[in-house]
C-alpha positions as CSV (number, residue, x, y, z in Angstrom):
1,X,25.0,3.7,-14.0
2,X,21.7,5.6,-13.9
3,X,21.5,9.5,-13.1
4,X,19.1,8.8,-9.9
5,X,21.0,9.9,-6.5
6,X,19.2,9.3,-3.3
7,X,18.2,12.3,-1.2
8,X,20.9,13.9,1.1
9,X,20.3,13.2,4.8
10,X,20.2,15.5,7.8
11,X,22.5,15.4,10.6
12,X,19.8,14.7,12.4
13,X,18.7,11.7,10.5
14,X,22.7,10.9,10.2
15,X,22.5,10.3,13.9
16,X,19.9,7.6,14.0
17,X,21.4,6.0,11.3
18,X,24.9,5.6,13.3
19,X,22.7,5.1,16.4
20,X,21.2,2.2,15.0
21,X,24.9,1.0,13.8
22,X,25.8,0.8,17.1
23,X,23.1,-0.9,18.4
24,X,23.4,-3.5,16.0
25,X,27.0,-4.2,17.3
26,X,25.7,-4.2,21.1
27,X,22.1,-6.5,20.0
28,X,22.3,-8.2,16.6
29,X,19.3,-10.3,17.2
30,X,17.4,-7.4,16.5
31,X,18.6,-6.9,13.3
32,X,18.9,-10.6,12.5
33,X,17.2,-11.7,9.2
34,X,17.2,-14.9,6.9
35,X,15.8,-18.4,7.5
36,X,18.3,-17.9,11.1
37,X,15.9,-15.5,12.4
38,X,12.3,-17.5,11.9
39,X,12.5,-18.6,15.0
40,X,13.4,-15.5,16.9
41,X,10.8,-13.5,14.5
42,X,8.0,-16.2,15.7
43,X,9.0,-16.0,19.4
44,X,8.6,-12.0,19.6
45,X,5.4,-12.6,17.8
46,X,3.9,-15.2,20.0
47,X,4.6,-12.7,23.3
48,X,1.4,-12.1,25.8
49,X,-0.7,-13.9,22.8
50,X,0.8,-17.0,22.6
51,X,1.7,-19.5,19.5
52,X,-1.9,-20.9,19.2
53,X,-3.4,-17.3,18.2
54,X,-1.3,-17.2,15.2
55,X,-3.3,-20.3,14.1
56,X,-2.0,-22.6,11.4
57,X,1.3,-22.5,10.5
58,X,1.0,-23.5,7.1
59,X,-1.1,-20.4,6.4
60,X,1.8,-17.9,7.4
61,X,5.3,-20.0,7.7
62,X,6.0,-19.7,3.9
63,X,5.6,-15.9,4.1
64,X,7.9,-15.6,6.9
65,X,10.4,-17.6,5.7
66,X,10.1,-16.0,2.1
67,X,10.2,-12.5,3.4
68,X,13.5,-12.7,5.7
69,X,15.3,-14.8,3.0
70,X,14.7,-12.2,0.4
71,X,15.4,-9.5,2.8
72,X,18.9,-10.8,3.8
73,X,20.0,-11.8,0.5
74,X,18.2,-9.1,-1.6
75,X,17.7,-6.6,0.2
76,X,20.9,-4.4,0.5
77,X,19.6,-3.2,3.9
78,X,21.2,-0.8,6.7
79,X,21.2,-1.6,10.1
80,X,17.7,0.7,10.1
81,X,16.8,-1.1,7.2
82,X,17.0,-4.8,8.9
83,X,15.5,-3.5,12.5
84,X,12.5,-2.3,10.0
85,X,12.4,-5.6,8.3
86,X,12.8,-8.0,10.9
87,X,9.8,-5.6,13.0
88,X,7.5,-5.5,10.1
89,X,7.5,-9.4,9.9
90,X,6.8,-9.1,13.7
91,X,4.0,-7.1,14.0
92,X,2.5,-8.5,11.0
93,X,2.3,-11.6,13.0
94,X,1.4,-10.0,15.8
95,X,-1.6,-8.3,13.9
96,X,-2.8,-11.9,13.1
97,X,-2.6,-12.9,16.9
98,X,-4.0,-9.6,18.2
99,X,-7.1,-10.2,15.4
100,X,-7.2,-13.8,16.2
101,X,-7.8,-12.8,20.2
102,X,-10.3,-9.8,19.3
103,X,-12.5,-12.0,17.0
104,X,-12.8,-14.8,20.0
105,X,-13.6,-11.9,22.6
106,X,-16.0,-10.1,20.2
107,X,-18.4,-12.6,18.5
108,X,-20.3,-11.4,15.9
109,X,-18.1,-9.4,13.9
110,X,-17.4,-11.7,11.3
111,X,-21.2,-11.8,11.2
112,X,-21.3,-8.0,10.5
113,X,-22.4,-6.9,6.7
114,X,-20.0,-4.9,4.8
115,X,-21.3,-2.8,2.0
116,X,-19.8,-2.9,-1.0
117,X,-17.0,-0.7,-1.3
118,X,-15.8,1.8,-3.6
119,X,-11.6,0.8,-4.5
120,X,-9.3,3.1,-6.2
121,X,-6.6,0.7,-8.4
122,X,-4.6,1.4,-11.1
123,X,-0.6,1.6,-11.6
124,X,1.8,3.4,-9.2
125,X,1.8,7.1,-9.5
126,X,-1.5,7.5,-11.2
127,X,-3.5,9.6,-9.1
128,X,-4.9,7.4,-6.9
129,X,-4.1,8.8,-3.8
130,X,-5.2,12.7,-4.7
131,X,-8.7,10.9,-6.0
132,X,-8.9,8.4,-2.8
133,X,-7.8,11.5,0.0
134,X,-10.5,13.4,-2.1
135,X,-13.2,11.3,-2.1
136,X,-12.6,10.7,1.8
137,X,-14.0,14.2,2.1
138,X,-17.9,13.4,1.5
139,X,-19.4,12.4,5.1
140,X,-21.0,9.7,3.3
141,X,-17.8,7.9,2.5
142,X,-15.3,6.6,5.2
143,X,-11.4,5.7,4.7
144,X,-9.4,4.2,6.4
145,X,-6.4,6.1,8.4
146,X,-2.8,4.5,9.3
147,X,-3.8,4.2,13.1
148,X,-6.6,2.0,12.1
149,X,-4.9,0.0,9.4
150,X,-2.4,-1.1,11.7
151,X,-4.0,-2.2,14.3
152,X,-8.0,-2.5,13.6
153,X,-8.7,-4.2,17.1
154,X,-6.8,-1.2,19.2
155,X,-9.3,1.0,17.4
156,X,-12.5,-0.7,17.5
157,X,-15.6,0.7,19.0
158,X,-13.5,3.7,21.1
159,X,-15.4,6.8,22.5
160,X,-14.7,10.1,20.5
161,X,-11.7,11.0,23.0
162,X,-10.1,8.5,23.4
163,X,-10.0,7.7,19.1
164,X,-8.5,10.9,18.8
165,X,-5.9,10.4,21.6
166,X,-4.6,6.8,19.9
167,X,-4.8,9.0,16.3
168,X,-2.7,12.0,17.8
169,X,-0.7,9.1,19.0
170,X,0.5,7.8,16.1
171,X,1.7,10.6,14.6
172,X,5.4,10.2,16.1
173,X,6.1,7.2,13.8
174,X,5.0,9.8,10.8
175,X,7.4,12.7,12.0
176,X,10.3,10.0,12.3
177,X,10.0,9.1,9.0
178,X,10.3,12.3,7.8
179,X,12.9,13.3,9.8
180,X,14.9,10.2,7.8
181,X,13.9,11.0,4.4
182,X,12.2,14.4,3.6
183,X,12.0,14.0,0.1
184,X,9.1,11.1,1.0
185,X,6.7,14.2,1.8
186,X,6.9,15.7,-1.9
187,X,6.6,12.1,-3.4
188,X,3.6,10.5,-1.1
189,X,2.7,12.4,1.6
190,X,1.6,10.6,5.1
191,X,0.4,11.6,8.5
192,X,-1.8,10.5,10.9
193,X,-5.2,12.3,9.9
194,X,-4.3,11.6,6.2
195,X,-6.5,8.2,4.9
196,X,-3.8,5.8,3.4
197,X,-4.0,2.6,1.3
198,X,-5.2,-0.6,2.2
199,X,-1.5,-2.9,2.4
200,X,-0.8,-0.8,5.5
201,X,-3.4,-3.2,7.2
202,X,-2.3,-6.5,4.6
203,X,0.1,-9.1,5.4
204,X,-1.2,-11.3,8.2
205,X,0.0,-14.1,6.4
206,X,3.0,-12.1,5.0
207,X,1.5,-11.7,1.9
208,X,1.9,-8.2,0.4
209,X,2.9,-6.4,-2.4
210,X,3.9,-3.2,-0.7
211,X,6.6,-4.9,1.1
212,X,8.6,-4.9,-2.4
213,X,7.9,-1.2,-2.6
214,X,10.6,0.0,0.3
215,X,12.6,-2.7,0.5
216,X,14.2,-4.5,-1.9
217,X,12.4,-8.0,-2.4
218,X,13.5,-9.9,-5.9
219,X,13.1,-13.4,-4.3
220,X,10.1,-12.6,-2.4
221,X,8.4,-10.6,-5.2
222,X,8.2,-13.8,-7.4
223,X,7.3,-16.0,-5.1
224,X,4.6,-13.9,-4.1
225,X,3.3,-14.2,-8.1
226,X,2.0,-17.5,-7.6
227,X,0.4,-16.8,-3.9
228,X,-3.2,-16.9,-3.4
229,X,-4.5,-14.2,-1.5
230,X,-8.0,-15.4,-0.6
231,X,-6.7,-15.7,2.5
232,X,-5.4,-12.3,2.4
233,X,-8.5,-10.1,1.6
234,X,-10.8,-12.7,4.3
235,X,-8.7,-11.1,6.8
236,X,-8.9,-7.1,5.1
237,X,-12.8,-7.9,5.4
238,X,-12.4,-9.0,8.8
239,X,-10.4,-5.5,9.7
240,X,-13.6,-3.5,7.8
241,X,-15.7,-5.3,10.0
242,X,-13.6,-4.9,13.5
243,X,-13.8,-1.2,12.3
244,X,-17.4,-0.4,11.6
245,X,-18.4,2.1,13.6
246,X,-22.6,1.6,13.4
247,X,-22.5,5.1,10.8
248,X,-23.1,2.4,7.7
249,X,-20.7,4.8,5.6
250,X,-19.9,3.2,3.1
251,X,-15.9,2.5,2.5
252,X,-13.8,4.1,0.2
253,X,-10.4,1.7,-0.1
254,X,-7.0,2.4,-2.1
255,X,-4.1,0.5,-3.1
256,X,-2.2,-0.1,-6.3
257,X,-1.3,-3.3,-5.5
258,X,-5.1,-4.4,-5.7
259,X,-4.9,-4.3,-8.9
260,X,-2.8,-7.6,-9.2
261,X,-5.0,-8.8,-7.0
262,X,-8.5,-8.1,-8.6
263,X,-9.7,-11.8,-8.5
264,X,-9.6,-12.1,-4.8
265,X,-10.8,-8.6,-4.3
266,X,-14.0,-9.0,-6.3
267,X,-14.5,-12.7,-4.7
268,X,-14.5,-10.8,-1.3
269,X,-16.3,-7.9,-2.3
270,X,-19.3,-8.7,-4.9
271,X,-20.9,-5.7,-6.0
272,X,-17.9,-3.3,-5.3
273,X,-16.9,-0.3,-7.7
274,X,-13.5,-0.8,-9.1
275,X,-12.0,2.5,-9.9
276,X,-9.2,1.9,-12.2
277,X,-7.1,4.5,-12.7
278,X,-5.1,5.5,-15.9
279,X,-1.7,6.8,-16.8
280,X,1.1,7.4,-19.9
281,X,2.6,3.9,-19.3
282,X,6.2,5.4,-19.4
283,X,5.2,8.1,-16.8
284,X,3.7,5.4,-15.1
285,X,6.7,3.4,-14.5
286,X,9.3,6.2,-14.3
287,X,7.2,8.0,-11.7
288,X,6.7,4.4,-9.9
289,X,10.1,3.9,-10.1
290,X,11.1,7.3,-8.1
291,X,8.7,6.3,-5.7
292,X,10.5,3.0,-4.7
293,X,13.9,4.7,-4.9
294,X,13.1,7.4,-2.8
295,X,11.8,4.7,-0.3
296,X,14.0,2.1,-0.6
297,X,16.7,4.6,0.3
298,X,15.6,5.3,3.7
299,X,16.4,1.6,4.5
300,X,19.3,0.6,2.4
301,X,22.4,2.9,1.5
302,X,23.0,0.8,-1.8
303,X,20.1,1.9,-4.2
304,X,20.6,1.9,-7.9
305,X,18.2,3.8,-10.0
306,X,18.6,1.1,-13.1
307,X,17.6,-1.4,-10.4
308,X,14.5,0.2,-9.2
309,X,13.3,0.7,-12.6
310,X,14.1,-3.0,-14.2
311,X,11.7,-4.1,-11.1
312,X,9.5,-1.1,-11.7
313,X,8.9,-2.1,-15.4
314,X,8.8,-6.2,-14.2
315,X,6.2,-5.7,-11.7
316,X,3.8,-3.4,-14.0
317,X,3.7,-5.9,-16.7
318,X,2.9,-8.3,-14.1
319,X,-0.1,-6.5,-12.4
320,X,-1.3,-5.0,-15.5
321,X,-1.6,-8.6,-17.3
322,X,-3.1,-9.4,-14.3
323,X,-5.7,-6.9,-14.3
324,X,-6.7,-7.2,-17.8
325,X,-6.8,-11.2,-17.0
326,X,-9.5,-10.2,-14.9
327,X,-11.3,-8.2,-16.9
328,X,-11.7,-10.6,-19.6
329,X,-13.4,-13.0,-17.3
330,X,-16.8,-14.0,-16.3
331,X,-15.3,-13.5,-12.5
332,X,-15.0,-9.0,-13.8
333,X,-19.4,-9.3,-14.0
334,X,-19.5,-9.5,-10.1
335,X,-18.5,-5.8,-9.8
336,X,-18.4,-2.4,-11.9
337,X,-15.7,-1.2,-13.4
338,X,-15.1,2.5,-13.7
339,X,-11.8,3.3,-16.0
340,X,-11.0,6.8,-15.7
341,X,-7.5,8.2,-17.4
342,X,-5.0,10.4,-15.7
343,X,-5.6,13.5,-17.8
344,X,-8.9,13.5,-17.9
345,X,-9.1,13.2,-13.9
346,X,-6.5,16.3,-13.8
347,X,-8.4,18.2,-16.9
348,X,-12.3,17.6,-15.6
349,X,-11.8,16.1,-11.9
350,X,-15.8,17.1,-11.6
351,X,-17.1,14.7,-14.4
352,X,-14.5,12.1,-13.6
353,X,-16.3,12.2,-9.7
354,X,-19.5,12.1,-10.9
355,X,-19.0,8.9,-12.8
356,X,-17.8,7.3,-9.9
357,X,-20.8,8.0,-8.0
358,X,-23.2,7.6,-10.8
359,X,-21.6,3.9,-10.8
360,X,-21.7,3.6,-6.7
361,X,-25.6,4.2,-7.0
362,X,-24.8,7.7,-5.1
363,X,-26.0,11.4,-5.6
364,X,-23.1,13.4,-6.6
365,X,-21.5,15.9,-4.3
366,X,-20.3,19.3,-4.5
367,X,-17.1,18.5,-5.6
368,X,-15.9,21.9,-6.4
369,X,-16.4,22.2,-2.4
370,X,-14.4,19.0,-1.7
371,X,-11.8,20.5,-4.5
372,X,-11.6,23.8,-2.6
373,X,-11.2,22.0,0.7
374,X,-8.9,19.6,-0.5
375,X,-6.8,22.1,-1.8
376,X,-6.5,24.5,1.1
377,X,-5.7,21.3,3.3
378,X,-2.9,19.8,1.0
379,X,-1.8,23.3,-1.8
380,X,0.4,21.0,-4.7
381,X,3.2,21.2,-4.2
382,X,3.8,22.7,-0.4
383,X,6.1,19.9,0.8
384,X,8.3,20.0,-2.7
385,X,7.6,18.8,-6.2
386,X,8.1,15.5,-7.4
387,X,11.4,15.2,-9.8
388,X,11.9,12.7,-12.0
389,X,12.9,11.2,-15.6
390,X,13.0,8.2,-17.0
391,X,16.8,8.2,-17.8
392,X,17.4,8.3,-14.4
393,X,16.4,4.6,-13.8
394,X,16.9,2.7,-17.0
395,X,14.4,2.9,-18.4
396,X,13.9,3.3,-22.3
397,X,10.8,5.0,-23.5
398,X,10.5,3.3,-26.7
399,X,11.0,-0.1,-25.4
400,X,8.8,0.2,-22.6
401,X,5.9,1.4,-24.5
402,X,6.4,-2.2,-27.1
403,X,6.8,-4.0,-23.7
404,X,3.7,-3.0,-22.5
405,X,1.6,-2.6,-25.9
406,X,-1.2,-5.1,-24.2
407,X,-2.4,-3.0,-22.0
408,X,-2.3,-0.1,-24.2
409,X,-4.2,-1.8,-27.0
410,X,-6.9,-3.0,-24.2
411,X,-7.5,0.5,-23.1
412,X,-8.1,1.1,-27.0
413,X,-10.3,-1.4,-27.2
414,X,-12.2,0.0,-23.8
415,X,-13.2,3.0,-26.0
416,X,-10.3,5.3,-23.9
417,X,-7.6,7.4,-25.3
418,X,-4.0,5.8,-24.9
């Protein structure tokens, strides 16, 4: 057995937990998962939109039926847990009906032009976020929050007012979290006025990496390996454009799991600037692995460190061969690439900005202002520090570093320190 232990819970949070216990004893089609529950996912889905907004079925089906499989046989889930997973298939589908209905009412937005973003990729736990949340600072730059990733259309073209009512909105399903798992505040920080990553608005067509990261997903996870998410980024374009508010800001997008999926992303996105982010491959894992721990405990009360951190290291080597796939071929010359490691973001984050900008065709900031401000907004380590160690999930330094020598020798070969 590993040394990881989840977090305690509250009473408070204990009560929610038995409160959703009992509710699953009174209404157990709401926590109802597997192939069983396609039907009943599709039907909540369809609601005031109907079953033709959710357009072919061969684009979306798969997903479904991949997701609740994996979730009811893999997924160790609580009664939270399978509420959460049979919603989040719900609303994902409900996402691609609400799209579907504000792209017929609203002609011309698929028309709109979408300047080539700046993306911040790279492994779990690398920095992306403090860089992304940093960069979101400049006036020139816009990110994405939560409120607009999940539902684009809600959001689109709002007076001032009323955007900040639907924001301050939001923040409920923030505080809830956090009131079931604390510890998710000291390892990745959310809230409603805080810019998050792109997967929050992925998954119309049930495709998405992130879904692995709080629940656990085996089955799903590989299937999703030979997906092609085309599909996938057409509709993330399609949520830029339903956004764009007439400031021609230019974007400023994160998520790890882009960087499994850099073939699509540059294919939708010619001419973007691919930040890639990184790390110490064994605090890259270990640190990643913590990260899915911490979440998947919120939703499952069977969470085994050793677990976490087989996937962990499984999934890296996938993305990571991935990624360097990509940079090898001729598809890699239709954007810039901007590698920037860990340390030297931490040592210099000045120089390591600049670069970014310099490769964004962009005048560089004051980033010693945007430090200062991030900084006093977010001080390190005022909602707890981040604990972790490699023992606790598995995971064996030595071997890991062999595993992974690939990408290690590539970042070598880039001209970067390893």
């Amino acid at each position: 057995m590993s040394g990881w232990t989840p977090p305690p819970r509250s009473l408070d949070a204990a009560a929610i937990y038995a409160a959703a216990d009992a509710d699953r004893r009174d209404h157990p089609d709401r926590y109802r998962l597997g192939l069983e529950a396609v039907d009943l996912v599709v039907e909540r889905a369809a609601g005031k939109y109907g079953h033709a907004a959710l357009g072919d079925p061969t684009l979306w089906q798969s997903g479904v039926e991949q997701y609740l499989a994996s979730a009811a046989e893999d997924g160790r889930l609580n009664a939270l847990g399978a509420r959460t997973a049979q919603d989040t298939a719900v609303a994902k589908l409900r996402a691609r009906a609400a799209t579907a209905e504000f792209l017929h009412s609203h002609p011309g937005v698929e028309d709109r032009a979408v300047t080539p973003p700046i993306v911040i990729v790279g492994g779990w736990r690398t920095g992306t976020t403090f860089l992304f949340r940093l960069l979101a600072r400049d006036p020139r730059l816009r990110a994405p929050l939560p409120s607009e990733l999940y539902a684009p259309w809600r959001m689109a073209a709002l007076d001032p007012d009323e955007r900040e009512h639907r924001i301050e909105a939001s923040s409920g399903g923030h505080a809830l979290l956090h009131r079931l798992n604390p510890t998710m505040a000291a390892v990745h920080d959310s809230g409603a006025r805080l810019p998050e990553e792109c997967v929050l608005g992925m998954g119309i067509s049930m495709r998405n990496w992130a879904f692995s990261s709080t629940t656990r997903l085996d089955s799903y996870a590989a299937w999703l390996a030979g997906e092609d998410f085309r599909g996938e980024y057409a509709g993330h374009r399609r949520m830029l454009q339903m956004l764009d508010d007439g400031s021609r800001r230019r974007w400023v997008l994160k998520a790890p799991a882009h960087t499994a999926e850099l073939s699509a992303l540059a294919a939708t996105y010619p001419g973007a600037v691919i930040v890639h982010l990184h790390r110490d491959i064994v605090e890259t894992v270990s640190s990643g692995a913590s990260l899915f721990a911490t979440y998947r405990s919120t939703y499952s009360d069977e969470v085994d460190g050793s677990d976490v951190g087989r996937f962990q290291i499984e999934q890296t080597e996938l993305w990571f061969r991935r990624a360097l796939e990509f940079r090898n071929s001729v598809a890699a010359q239709t954007v810039t690439c901007v590698d920037i490691d860990y340390r030297d973001l931490v040592a210099d984050t000045s120089a390591a900005v600049r670069d970014i900008y310099a490769a964004a065709d962009l005048e560089a900031p004051d980033v010693l202002a945007m430090l200062e401000a991030h900084h006093a907004a977010q001080p390190r380590g005022a909602k707890g520090r981040h604990h972790y160690a490699p023992e606790h999930f598995g995971i064996r330094p030595d071997e890991v570093r062999e595993r992974m020598r690939f990408y290690d020798d590539s970042r070598l070969r880039a001209g970067r320190s390893s």
